[in-house]
C-alpha positions as CSV (number, residue, x, y, z in Angstrom):
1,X,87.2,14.9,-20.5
2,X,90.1,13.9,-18.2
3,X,90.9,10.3,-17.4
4,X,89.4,10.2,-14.1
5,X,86.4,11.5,-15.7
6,X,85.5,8.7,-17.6
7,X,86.2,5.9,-14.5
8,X,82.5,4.8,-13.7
9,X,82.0,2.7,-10.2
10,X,79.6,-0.5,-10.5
11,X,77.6,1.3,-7.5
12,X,77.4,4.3,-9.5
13,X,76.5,2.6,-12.9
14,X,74.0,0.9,-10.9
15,X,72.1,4.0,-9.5
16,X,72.2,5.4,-13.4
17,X,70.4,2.8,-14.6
18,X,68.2,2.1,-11.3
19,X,67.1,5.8,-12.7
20,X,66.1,4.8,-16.0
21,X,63.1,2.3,-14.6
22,X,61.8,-1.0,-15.6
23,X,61.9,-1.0,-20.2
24,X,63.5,2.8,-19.4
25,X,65.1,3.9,-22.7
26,X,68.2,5.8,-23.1
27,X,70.2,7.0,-26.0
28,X,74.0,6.9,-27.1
29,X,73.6,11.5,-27.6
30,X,72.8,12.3,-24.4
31,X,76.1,12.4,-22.7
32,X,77.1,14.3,-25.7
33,X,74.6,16.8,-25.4
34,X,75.3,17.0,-22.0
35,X,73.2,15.6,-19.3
36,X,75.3,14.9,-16.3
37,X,73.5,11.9,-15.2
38,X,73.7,10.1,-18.9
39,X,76.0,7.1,-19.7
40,X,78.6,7.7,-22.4
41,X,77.8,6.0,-25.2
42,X,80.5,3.6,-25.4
43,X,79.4,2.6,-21.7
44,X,76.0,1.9,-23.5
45,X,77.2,-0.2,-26.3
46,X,79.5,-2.1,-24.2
47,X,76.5,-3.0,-21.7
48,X,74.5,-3.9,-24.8
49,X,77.2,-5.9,-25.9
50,X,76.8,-7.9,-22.3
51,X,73.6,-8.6,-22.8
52,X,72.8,-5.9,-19.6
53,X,70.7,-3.4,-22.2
54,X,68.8,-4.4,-24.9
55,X,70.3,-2.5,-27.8
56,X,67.2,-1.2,-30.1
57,X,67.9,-2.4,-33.4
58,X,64.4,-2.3,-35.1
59,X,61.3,-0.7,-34.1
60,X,63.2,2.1,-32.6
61,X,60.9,4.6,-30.3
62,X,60.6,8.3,-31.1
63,X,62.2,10.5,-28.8
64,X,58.6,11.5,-27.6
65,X,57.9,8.1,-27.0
66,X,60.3,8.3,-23.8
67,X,60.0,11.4,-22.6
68,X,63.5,12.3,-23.4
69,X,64.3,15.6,-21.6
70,X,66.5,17.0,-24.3
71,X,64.3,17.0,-26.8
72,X,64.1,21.1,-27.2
73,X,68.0,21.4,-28.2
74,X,68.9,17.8,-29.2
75,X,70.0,17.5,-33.0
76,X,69.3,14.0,-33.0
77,X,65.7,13.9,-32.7
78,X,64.4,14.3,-36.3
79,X,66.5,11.2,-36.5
80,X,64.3,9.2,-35.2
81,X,61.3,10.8,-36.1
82,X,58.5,8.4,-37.1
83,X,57.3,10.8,-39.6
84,X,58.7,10.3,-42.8
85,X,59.1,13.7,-44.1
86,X,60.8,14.9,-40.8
87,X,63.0,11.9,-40.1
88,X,66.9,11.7,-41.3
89,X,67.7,8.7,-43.4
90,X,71.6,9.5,-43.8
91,X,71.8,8.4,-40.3
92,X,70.7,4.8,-39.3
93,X,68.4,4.5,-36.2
94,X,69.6,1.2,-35.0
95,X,72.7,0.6,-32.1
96,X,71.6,4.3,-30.6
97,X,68.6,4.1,-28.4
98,X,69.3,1.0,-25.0
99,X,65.8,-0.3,-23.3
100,X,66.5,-2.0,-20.0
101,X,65.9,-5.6,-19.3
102,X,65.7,-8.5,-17.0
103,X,69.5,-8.3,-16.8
104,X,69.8,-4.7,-15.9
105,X,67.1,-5.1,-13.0
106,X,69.8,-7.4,-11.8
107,X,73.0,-5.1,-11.8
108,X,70.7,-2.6,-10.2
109,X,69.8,-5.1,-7.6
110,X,74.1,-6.6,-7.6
111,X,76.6,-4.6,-8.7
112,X,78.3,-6.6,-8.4
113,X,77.5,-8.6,-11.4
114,X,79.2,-6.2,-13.7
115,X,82.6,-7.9,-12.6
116,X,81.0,-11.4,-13.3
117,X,80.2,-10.5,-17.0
118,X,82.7,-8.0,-18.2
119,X,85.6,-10.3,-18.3
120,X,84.0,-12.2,-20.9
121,X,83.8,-8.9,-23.7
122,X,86.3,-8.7,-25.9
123,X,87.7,-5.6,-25.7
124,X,88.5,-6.7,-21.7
125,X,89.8,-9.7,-23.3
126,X,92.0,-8.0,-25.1
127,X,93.4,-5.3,-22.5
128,X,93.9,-8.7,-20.3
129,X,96.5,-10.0,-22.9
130,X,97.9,-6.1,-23.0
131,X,98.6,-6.2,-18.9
132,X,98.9,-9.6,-19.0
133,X,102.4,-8.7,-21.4
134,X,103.6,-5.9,-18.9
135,X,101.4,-4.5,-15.6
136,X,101.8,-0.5,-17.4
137,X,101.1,1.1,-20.3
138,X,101.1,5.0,-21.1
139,X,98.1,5.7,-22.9
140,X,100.1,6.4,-26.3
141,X,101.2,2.9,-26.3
142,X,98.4,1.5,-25.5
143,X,96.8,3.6,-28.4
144,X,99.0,2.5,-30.5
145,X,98.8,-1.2,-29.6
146,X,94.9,-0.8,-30.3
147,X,95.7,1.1,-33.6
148,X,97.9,-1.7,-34.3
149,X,96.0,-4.3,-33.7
150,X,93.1,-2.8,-35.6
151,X,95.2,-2.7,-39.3
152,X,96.6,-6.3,-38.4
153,X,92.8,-7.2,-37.4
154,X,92.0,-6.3,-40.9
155,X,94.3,-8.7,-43.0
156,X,92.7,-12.3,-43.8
157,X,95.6,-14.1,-41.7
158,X,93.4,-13.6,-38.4
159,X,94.9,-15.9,-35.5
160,X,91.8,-19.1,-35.3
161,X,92.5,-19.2,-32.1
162,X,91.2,-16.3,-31.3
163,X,87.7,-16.1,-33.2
164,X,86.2,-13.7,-30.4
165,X,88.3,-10.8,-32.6
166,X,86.3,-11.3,-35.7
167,X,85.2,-8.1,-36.6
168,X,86.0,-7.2,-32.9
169,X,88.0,-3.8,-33.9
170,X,84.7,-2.4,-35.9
171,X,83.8,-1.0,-32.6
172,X,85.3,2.5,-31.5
173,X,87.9,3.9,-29.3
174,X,84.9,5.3,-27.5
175,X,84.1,1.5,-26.4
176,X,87.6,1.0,-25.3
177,X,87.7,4.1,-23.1
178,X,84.3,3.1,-22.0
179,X,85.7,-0.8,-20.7
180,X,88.8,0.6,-19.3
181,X,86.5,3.4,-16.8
182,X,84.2,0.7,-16.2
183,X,87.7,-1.7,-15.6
184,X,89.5,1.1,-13.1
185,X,86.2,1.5,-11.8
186,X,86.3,-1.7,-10.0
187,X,89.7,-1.4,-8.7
188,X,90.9,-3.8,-11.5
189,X,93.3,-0.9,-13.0
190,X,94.2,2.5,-11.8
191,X,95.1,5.6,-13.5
192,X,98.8,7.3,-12.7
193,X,101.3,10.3,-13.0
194,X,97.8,12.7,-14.0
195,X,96.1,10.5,-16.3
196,X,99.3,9.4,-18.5
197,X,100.1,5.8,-17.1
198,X,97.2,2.8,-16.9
199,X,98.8,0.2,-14.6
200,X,97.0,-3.2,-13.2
201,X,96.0,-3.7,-9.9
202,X,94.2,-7.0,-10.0
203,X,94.2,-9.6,-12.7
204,X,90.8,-10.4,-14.3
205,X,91.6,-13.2,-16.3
């Protein structure tokens, strides 16, 4: 997947979920198994994170239950089987499956309100302080800058001043990619020179 690829517009993430319907459920495997119109799943975790999905943690529906149209040639489903004998227990149910809420009816409604709320999760805190140190950044260094700051994140010497990165580097690269589409998306960075340069266009901090 290219870097354009992954840039998601606040119109577009708006008619995705619009699709999804009022307590719609979606899941983290079906971009993966390929349904066009499916959020990545770092998109869905981030959202989650937001507040603008509720992210399933107990009681999690059967694939059945929501009418998920991959069912026939999805891996995932005896996950979450509620049959005993048929689900998977090597694989934890909770953090996959995203129900829409109160919240999400309102991006549908504003797109706009993605811009009011992502500045506030950490991992867009954290690219601010990157662009805020210089306005480019090839994606190696930036890799590496995350990779960096996810062994430093580790030692007991964390920076008090900064308790929003508590356990804030648990989360995946997938997440990252996910805030940084979401971030070019609305204008806020752009992708340069095929893909290989991330440079700000408009300060969200």
């Amino acid at each position: 997947m290219t870097a354009e690829e992954l840039v998601i517009a606040s119109t577009t993430l708006a008619e995705r979920l619009a699709r999804l319907g009022a307590n719609g459920i979606t899941c983290v495997h079906q971009a993966e198994q390929g349904d066009p119109e499916a959020l990545p799943g770092g998109v869905l975790r981030l959202l989650g994170d937001l507040g603008l999905l509720d992210s399933l943690r107990t009681r999690v529906p059967d694939c059945q239950e929501h009418g998920c149209p991959l069912i026939p040639s999805c891996p995932y489903v005896t996950d979450f089987a509620r049959d005993a004998s048929s689900a998977r227990s090597d694989r934890p149910k909770s953090g996959r499956k995203f129900r829409t809420n109160e919240l999400t009816r309102q991006l549908v409604a504003d797109p706009t309100l993605l811009a009011h709320r992502i500045p506030s999760h950490p991992i867009a805190q954290w690219l601010a302080a990157r662009f805020a140190e210089r306005p480019e950044w090839t994606v190696f260094a930036l890799a590496e800058a995350w990779l960096a700051a996810a062994l430093a994140d580790r030692e007991p010497s964390r920076d008090p001043a900064q308790p929003w990165m508590a356990d804030f580097f648990a989360g995946t690269r997938r997440e990252l990619a996910a805030c940084i589409g979401l971030l070019v998306g609305l204008g806020w960075l752009a992708w340069e020179n095929e893909g290989r340069i991330l440079r700000l266009v408009q300060r969200w901090w």
